[in-house]
BAPA-643749 format. One line per field, with one value per residue: residue number from 1; residue in three letters; x, y, z of N, C-alpha, C in turn. Coordinates in steps of 0.05 Angstrom, whole numbers, m for minus. Last residue first. Layout:
BEGIN
k	c(NUM / ...) $
r	c(ALA / ...) $
nX	c(X / ...) $
nY	c(Y / ...) $
nZ	c(Z / ...) $
caX	c(X / ...) $
caY	c(Y / ...) $
caZ	c(Z / ...) $
cX	c(X / ...) $
cY	c(Y / ...) $
cZ	c(Z / ...) $
//
This chain:
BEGIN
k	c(277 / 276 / 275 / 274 / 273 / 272 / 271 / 270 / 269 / 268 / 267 / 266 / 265 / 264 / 263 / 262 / 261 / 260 / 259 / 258 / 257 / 256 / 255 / 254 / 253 / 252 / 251 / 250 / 249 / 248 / 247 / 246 / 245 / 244 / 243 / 242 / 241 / 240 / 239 / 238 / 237 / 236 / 235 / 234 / 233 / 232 / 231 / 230 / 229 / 228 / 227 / 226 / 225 / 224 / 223 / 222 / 221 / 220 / 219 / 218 / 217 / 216 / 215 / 214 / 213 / 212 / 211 / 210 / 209 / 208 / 207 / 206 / 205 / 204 / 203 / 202 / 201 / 200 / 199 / 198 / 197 / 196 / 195 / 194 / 193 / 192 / 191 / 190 / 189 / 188 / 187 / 186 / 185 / 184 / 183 / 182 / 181 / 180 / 179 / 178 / 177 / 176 / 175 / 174 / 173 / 172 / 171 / 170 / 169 / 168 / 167 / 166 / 165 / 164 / 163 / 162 / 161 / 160 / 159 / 158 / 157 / 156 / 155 / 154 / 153 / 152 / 151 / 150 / 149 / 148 / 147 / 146 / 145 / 144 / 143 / 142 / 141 / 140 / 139 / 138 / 137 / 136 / 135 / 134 / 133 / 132 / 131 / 130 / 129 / 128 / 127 / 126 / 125 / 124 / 123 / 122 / 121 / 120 / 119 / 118 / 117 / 116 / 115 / 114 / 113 / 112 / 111 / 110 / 109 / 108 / 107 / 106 / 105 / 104 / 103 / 102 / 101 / 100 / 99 / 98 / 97 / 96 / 95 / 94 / 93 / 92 / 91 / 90 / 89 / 88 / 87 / 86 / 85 / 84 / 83 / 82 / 81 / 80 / 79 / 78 / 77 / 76 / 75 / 74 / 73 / 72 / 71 / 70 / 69 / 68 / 67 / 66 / 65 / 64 / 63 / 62 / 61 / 60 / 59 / 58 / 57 / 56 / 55 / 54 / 53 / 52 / 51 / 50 / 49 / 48 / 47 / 46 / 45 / 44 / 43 / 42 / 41 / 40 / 39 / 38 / 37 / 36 / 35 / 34 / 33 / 32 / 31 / 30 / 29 / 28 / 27 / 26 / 25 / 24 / 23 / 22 / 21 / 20 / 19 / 18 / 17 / 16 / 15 / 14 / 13 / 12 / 11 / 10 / 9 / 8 / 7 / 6 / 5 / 4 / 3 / 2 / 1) $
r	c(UNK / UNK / UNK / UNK / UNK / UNK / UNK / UNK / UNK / UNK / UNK / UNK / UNK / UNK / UNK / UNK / UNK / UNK / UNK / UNK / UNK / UNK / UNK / UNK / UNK / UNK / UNK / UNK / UNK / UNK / UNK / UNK / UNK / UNK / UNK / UNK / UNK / UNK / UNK / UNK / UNK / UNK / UNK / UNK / UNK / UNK / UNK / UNK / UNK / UNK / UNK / UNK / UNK / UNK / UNK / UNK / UNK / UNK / UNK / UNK / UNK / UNK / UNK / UNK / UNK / UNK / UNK / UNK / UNK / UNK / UNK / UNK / UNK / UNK / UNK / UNK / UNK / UNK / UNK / UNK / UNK / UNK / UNK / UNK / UNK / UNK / UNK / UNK / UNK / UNK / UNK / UNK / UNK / UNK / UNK / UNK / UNK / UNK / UNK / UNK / UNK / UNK / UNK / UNK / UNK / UNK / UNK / UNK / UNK / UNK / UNK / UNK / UNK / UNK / UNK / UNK / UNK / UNK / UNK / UNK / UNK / UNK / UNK / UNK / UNK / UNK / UNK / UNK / UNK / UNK / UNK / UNK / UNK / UNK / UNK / UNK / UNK / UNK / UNK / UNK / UNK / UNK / UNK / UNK / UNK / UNK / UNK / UNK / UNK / UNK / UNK / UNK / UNK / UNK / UNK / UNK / UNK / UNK / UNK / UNK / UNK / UNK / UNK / UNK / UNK / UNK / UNK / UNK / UNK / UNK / UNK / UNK / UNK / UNK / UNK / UNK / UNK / UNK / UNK / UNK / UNK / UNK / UNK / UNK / UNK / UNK / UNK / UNK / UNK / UNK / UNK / UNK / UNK / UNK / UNK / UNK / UNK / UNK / UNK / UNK / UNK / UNK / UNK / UNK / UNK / UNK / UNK / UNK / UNK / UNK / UNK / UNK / UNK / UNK / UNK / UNK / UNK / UNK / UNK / UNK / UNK / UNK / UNK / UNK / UNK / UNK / UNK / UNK / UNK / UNK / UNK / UNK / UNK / UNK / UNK / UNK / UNK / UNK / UNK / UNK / UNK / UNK / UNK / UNK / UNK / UNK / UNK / UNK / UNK / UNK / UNK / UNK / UNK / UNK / UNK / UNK / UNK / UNK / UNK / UNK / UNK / UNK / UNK / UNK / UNK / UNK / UNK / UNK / UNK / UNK / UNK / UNK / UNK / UNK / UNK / UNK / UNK) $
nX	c(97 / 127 / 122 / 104 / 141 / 186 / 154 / 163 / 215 / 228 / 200 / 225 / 280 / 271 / 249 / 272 / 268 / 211 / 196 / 211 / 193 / 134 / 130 / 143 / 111 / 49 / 49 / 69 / 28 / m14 / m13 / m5 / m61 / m83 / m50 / m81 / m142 / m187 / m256 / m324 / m371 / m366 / m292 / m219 / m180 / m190 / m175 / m132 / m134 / m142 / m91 / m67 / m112 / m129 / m134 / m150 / m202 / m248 / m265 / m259 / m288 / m306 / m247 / m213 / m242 / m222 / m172 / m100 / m44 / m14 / m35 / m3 / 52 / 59 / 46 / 93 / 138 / 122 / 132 / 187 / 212 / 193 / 215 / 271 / 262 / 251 / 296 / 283 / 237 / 241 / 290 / 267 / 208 / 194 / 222 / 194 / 140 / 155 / 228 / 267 / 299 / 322 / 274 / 265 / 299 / 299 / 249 / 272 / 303 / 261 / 237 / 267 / 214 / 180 / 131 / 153 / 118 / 72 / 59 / 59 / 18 / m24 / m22 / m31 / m86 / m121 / m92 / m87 / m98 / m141 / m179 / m126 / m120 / m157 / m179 / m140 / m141 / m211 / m271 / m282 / m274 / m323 / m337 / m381 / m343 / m331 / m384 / m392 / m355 / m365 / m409 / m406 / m361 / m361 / m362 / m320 / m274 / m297 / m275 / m237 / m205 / m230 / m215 / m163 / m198 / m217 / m166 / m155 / m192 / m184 / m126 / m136 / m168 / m120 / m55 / 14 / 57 / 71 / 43 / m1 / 47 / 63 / 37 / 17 / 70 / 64 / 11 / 28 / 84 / 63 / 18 / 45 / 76 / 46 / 7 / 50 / 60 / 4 / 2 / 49 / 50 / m6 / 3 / 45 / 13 / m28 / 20 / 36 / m8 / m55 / m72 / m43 / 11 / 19 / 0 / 24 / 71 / 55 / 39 / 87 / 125 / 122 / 134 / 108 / 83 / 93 / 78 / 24 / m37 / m109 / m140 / m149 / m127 / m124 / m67 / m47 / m72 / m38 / 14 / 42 / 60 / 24 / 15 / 59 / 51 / m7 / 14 / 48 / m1 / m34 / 13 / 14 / m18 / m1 / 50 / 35 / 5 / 43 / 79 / 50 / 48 / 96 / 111 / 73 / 96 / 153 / 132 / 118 / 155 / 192 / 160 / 164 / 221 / 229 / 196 / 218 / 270) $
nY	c(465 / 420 / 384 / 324 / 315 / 308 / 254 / 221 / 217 / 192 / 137 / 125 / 110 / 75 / 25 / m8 / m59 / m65 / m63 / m114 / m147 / m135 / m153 / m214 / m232 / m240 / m286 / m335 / m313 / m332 / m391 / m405 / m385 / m426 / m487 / m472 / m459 / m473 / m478 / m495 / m480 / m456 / m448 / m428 / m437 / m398 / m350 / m344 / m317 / m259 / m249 / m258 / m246 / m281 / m309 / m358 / m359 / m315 / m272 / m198 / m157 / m162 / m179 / m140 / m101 / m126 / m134 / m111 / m111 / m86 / m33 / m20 / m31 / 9 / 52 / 54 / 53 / 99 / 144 / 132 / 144 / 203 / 219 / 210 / 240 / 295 / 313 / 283 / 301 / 362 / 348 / 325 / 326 / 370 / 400 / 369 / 400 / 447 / 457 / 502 / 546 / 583 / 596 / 549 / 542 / 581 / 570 / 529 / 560 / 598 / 567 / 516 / 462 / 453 / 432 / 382 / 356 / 370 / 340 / 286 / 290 / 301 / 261 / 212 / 221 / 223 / 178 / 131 / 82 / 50 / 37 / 3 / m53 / m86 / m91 / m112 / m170 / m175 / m173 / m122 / m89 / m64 / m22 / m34 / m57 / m7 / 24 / m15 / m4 / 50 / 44 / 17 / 49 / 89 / 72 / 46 / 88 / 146 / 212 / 244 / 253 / 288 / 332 / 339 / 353 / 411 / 430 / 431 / 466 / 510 / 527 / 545 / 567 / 575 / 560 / 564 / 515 / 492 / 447 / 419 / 409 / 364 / 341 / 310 / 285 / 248 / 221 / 199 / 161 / 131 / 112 / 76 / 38 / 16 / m10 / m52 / m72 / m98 / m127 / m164 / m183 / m218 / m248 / m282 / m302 / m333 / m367 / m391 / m424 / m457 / m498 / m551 / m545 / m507 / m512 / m557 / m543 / m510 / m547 / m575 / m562 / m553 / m565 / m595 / m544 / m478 / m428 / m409 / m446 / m453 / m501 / m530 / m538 / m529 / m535 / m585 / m611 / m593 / m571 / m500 / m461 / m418 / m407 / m371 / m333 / m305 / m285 / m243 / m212 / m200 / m172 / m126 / m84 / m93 / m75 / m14 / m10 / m12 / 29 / 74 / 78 / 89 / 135 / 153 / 165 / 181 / 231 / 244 / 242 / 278 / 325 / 321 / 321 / 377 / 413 / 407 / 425) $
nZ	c(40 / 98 / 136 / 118 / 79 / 125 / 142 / 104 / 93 / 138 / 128 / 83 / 107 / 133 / 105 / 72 / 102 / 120 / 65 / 39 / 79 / 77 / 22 / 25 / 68 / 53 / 36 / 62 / 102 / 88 / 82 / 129 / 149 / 110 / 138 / 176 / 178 / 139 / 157 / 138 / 110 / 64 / 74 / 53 / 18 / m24 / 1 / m26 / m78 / m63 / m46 / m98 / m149 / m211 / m249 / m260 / m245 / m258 / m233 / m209 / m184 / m128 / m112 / m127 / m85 / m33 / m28 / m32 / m24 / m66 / m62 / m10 / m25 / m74 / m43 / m9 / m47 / m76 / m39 / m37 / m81 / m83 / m49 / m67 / m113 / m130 / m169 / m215 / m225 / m243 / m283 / m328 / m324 / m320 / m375 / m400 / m397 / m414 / m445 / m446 / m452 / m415 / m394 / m365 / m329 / m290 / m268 / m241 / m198 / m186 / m156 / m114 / m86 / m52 / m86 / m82 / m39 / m33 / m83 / m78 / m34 / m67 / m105 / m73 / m58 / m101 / m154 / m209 / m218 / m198 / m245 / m272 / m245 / m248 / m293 / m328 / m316 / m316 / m304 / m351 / m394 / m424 / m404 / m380 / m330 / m311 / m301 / m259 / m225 / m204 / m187 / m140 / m103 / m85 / m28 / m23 / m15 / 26 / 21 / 39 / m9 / m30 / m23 / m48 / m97 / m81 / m75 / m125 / m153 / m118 / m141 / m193 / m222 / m283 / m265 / m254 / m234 / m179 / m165 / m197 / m237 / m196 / m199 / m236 / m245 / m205 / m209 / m260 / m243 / m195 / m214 / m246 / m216 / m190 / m218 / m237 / m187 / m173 / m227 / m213 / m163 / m176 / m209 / m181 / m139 / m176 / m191 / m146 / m129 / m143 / m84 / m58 / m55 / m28 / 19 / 30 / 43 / 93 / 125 / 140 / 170 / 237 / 312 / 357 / 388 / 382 / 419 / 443 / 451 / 470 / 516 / 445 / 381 / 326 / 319 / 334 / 288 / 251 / 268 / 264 / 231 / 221 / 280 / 282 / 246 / 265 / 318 / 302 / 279 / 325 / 355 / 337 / 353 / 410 / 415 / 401 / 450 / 484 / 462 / 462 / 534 / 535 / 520 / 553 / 601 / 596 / 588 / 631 / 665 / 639 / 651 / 715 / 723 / 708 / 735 / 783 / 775) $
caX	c(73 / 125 / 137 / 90 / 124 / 189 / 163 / 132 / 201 / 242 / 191 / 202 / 275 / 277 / 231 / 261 / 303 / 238 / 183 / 217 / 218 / 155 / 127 / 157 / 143 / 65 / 26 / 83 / 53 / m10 / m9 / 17 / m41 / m83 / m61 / m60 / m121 / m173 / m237 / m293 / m377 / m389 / m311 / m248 / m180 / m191 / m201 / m129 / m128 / m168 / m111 / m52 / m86 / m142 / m131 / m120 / m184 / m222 / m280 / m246 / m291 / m316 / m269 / m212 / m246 / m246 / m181 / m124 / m64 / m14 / m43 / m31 / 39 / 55 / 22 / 60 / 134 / 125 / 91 / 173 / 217 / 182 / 187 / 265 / 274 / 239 / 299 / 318 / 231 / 228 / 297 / 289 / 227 / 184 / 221 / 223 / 148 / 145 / 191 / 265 / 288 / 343 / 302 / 250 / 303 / 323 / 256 / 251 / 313 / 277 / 217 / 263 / 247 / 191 / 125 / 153 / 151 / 80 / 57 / 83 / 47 / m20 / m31 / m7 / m59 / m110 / m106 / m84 / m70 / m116 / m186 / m131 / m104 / m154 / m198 / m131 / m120 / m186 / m258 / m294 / m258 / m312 / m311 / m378 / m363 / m305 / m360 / m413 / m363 / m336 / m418 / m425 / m361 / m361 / m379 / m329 / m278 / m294 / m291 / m256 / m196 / m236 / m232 / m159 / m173 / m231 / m185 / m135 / m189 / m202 / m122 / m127 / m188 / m145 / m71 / m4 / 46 / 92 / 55 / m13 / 23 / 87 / 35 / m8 / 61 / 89 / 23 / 9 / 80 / 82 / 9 / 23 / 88 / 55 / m7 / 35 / 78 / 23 / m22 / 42 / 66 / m5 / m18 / 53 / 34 / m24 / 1 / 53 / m8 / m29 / m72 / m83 / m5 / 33 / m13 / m9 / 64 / 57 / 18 / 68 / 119 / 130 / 136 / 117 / 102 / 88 / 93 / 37 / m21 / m87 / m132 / m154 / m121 / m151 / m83 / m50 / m78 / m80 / m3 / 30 / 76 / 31 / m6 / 61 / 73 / m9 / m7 / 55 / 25 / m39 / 1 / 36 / m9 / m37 / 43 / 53 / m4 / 17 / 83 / 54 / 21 / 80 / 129 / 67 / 61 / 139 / 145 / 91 / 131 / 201 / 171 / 132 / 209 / 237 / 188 / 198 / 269) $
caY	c(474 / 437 / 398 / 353 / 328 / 329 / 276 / 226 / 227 / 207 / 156 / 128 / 129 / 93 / 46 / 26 / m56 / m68 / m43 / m88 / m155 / m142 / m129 / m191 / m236 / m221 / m267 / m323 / m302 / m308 / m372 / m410 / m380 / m399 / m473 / m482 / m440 / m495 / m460 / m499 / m496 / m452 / m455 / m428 / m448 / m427 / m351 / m352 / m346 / m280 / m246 / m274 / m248 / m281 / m286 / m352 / m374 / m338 / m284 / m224 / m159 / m160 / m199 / m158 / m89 / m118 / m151 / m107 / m116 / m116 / m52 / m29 / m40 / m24 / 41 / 61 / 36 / 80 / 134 / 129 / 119 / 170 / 222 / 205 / 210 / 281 / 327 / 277 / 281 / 352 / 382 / 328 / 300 / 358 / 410 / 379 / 365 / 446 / 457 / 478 / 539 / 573 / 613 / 562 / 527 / 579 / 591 / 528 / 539 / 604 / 575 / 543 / 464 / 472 / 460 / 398 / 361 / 383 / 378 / 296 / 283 / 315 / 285 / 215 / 230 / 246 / 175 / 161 / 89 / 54 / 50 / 23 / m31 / m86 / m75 / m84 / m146 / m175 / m199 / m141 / m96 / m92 / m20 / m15 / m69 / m24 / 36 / m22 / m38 / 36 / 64 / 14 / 14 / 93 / 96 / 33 / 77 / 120 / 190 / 234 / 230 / 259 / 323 / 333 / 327 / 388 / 425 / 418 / 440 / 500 / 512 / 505 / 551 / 586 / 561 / 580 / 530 / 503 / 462 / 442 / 425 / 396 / 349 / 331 / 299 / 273 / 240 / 216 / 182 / 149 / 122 / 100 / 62 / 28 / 12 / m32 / m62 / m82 / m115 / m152 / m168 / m188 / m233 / m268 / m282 / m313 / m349 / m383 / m403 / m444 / m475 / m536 / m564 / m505 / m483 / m559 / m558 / m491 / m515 / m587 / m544 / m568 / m553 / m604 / m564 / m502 / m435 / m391 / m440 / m446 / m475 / m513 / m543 / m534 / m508 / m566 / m623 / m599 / m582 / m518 / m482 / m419 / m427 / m390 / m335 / m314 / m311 / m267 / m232 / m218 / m198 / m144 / m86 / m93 / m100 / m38 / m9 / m29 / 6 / 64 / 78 / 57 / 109 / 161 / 155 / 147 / 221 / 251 / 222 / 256 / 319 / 320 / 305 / 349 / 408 / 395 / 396) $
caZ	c(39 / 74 / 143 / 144 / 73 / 106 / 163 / 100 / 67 / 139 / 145 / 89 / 77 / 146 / 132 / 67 / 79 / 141 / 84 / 32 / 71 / 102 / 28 / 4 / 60 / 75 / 25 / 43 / 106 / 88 / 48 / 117 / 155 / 114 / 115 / 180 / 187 / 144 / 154 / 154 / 147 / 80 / 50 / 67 / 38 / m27 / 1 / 9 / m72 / m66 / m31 / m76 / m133 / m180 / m254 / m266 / m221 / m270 / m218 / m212 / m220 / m141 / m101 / m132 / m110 / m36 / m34 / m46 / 1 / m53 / m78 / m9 / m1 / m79 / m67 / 7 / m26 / m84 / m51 / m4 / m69 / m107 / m38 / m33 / m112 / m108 / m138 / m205 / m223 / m220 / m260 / m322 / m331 / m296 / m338 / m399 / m396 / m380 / m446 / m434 / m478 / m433 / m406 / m380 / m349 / m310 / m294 / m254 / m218 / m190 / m171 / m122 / m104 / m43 / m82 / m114 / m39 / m14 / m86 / m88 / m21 / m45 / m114 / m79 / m33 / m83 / m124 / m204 / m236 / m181 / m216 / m291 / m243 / m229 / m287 / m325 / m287 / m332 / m296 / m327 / m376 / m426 / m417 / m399 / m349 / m322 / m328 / m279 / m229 / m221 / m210 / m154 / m120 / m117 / m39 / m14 / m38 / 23 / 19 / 57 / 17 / m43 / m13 / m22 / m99 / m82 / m38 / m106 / m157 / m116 / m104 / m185 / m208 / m261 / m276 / m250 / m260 / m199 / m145 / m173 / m239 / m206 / m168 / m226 / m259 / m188 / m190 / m255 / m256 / m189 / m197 / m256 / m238 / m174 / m204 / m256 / m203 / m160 / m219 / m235 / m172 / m148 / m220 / m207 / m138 / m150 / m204 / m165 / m113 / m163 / m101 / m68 / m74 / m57 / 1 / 23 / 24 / 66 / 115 / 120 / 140 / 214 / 290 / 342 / 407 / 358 / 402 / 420 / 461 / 450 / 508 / 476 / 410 / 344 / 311 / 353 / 316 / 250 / 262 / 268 / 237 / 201 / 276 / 305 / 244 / 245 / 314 / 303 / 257 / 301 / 364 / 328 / 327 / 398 / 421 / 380 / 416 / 485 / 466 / 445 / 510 / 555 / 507 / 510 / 590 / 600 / 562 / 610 / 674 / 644 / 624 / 695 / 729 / 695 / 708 / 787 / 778) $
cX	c(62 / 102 / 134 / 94 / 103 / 172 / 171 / 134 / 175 / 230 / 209 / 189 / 249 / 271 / 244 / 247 / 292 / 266 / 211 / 205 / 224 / 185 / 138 / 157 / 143 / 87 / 46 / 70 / 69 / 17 / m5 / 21 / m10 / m66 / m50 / m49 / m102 / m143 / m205 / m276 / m343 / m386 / m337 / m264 / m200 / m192 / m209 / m156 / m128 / m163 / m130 / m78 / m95 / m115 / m136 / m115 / m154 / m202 / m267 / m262 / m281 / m315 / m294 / m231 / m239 / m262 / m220 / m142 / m93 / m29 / m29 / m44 / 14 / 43 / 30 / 50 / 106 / 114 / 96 / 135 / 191 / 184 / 165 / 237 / 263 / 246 / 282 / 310 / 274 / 240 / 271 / 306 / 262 / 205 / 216 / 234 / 184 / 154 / 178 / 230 / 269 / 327 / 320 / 263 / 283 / 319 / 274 / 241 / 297 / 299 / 251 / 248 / 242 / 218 / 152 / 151 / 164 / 111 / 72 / 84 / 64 / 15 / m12 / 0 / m34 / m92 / m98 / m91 / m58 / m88 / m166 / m153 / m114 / m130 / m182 / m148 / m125 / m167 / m232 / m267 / m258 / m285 / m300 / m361 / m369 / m325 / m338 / m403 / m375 / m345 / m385 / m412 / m375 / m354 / m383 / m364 / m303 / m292 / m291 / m279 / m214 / m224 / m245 / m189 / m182 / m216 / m205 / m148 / m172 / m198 / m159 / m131 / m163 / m155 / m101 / m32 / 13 / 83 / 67 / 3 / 6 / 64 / 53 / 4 / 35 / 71 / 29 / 7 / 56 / 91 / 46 / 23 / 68 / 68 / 12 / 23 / 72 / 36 / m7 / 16 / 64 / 25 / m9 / 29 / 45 / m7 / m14 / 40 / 24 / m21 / m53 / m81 / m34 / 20 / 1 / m18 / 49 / 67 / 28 / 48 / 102 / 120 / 131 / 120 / 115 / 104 / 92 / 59 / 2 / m57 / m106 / m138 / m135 / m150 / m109 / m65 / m77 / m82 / m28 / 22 / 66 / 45 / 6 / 40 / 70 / 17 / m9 / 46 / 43 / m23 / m7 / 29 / m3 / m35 / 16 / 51 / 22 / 11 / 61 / 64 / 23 / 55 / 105 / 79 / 66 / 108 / 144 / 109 / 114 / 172 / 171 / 143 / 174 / 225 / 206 / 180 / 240) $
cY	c(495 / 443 / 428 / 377 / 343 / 340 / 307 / 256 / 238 / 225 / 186 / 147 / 135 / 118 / 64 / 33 / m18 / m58 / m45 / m61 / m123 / m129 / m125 / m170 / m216 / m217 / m237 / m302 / m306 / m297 / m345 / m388 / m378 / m381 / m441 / m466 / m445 / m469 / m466 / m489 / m504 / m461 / m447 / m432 / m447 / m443 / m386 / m367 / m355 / m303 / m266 / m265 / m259 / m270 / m267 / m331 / m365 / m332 / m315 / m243 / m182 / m162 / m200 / m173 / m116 / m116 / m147 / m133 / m115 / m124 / m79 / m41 / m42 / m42 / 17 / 44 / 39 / 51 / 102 / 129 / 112 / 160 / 199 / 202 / 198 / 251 / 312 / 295 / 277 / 320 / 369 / 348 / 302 / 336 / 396 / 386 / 363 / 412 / 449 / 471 / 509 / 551 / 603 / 576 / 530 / 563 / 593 / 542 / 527 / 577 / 588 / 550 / 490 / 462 / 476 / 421 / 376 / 376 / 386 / 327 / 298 / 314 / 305 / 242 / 229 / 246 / 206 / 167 / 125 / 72 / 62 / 40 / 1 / m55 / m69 / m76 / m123 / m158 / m194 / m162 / m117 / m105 / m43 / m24 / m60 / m47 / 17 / 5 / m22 / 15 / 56 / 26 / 5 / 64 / 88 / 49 / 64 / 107 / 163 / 213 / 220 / 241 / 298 / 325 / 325 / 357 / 412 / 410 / 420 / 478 / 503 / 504 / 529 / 564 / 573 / 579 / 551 / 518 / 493 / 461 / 442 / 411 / 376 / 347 / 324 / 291 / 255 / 233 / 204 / 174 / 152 / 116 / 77 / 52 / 27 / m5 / m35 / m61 / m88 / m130 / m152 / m179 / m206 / m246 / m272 / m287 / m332 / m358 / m379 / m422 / m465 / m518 / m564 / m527 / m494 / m534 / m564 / m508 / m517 / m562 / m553 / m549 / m555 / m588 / m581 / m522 / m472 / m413 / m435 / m446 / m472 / m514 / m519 / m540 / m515 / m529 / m598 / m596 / m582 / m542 / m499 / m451 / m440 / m406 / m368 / m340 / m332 / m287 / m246 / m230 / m219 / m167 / m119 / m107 / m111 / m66 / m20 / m26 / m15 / 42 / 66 / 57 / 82 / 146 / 149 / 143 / 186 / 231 / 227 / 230 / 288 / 318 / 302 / 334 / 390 / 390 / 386) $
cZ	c(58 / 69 / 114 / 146 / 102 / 97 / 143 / 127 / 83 / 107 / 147 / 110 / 78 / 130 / 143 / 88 / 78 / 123 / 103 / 49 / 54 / 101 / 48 / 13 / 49 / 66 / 31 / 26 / 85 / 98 / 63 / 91 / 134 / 118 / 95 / 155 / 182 / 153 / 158 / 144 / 149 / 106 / 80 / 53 / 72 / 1 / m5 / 7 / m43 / m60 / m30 / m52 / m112 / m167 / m229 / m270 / m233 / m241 / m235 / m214 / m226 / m174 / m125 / m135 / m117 / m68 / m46 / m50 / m8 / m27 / m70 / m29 / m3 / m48 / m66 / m15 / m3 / m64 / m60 / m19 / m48 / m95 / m63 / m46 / m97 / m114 / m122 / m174 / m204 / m209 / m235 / m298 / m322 / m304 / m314 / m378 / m400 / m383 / m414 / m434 / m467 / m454 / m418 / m399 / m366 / m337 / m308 / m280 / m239 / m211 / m197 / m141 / m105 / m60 / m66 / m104 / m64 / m15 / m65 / m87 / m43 / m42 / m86 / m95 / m44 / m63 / m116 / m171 / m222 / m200 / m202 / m263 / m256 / m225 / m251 / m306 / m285 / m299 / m326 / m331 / m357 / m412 / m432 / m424 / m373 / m335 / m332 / m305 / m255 / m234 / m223 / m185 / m148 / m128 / m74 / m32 / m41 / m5 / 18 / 55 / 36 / m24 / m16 / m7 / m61 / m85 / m60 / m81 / m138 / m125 / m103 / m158 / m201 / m243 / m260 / m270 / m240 / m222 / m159 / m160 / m214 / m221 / m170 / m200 / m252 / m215 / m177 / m239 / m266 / m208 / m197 / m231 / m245 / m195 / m195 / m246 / m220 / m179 / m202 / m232 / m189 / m164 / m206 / m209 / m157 / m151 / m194 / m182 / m128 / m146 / m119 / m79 / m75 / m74 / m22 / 9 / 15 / 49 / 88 / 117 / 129 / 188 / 257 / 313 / 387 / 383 / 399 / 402 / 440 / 464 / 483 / 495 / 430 / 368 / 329 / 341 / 341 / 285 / 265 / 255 / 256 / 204 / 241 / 289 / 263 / 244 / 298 / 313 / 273 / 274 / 338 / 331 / 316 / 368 / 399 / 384 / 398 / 459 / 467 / 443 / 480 / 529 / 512 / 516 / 569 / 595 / 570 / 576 / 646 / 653 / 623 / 676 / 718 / 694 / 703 / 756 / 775) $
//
């Protein structure tokens, strides 16, 4: 009894613990969600207070009439989109290579990939900016997608789910005449669905969250995502939240809306890869 009861007290710590932290989490969207429906009047109100005494939509009539905010969101889908299919076919492609062929120097090339997580993007700003200049890329989408087409963690994830199909079904299809791109197209790509679906839904999440790299090569107003365009609604001495607010949650929506419809598939992908390798 006396180990139940410590099981039982050590498993209410962690629930109480993660709970405060989901709160932590959550507060600022539904700050966001409560001031999004505000008026002028009560966004600047002291003390604050959570829910809208006179509710309304004027925010988000004003996001639609200060900003193309249409265009926006076309650029981020598109930008998204694009990063999200490279990414998923470079990849699984480098990931049935690390997992599946036998070449020299690969688990070194692999702990160096995996060492690239430690670094900050924030590191190779400089020396990107000035080869997508190079390139004459500057201030275009591609400069916004072509940095993002390849990444070590999606390297990682797809190896730790490629590495456990049989070796054995692999050769079959060797033996019967099947080329390696033959092999990954038709025998890899149909067994990790789950672990597509689940990078899929990680990359387009964060390339739709992309503001940093934007900031810097963007600088046509009709070429700006849904990030930058917020930025309209701050200037040197005021900050118009109502507003803001409003663009960031129709900023928010989509991904929300597809994270809540795949979070189970997700997490049930990213638990498997712990689990392999």
């Amino acid at each position: 009894m006396g180990r139940f009861y410590q099981n039982y007290f050590n498993l209410t710590v962690i629930y109480v613990i993660l709970t405060l932290g989901a709160i932590t989490m959550i507060f600022p969207f539904l700050w966001m969600i409560s001031t999004a429906f505000k008026p002028p009047s009560e966004v600047e109100a002291y003390p604050p207070y959570w829910i809208p005494k006179a509710p309304t939509i004027a925010n988000f009539t004003e996001v639609l009439n200060r900003a193309p905010i249409h265009i926006y969101l076309l650029n981020t889908v598109l930008v998204s989109t694009c990063v999200t299919l490279l990414i998923l076919f470079f990849c699984s492609l480098s990931g049935y290579v690390f997992a599946k062929l036998e070449l020299p120097g690969k688990n070194i090339l692999f702990l160096l990939i995996l060492g690239k997580l430690m670094v900050p993007f924030q590191v190779t700003v400089i020396p990107l900016y000035l080869l997508i200049n190079k390139l004459g890329l500057g201030d275009s989408l591609i400069a916004l997608i072509l940095p993002f087409m390849i990444g070590a963690f999606g390297i990682f994830f797809m190896r730790q789910f490629i590495i456990s199909i049989p070796d054995e079904l692999i050769d079959a299809a060797r033996i019967d005449g099947c080329g390696e791109f033959g092999i990954y197209w038709r025998i890899i790509l149909p067994s990790i669905r789950s672990a597509l679906l689940t990078l899929a839904i990680i990359t387009f999440m964060d390339s739709w969250g992309q503001y940093f790299w934007p900031l810097i090569v963007i600088r046509s107003p009709n070429k700006m995502t849904i990030e930058l365009g917020l930025a309209f609604f701050t200037n040197q001495y005021f900050t118009d939240y109502g507003p803001m607010m409003a663009g960031a949650f129709i900023s928010l929506l989509p991904v929300i809306l597809v994270f809540i419809a795949l979070q189970n598939r997700m997490i049930e992908s990213i638990t498997h890869t712990g689990l392999k390798g």
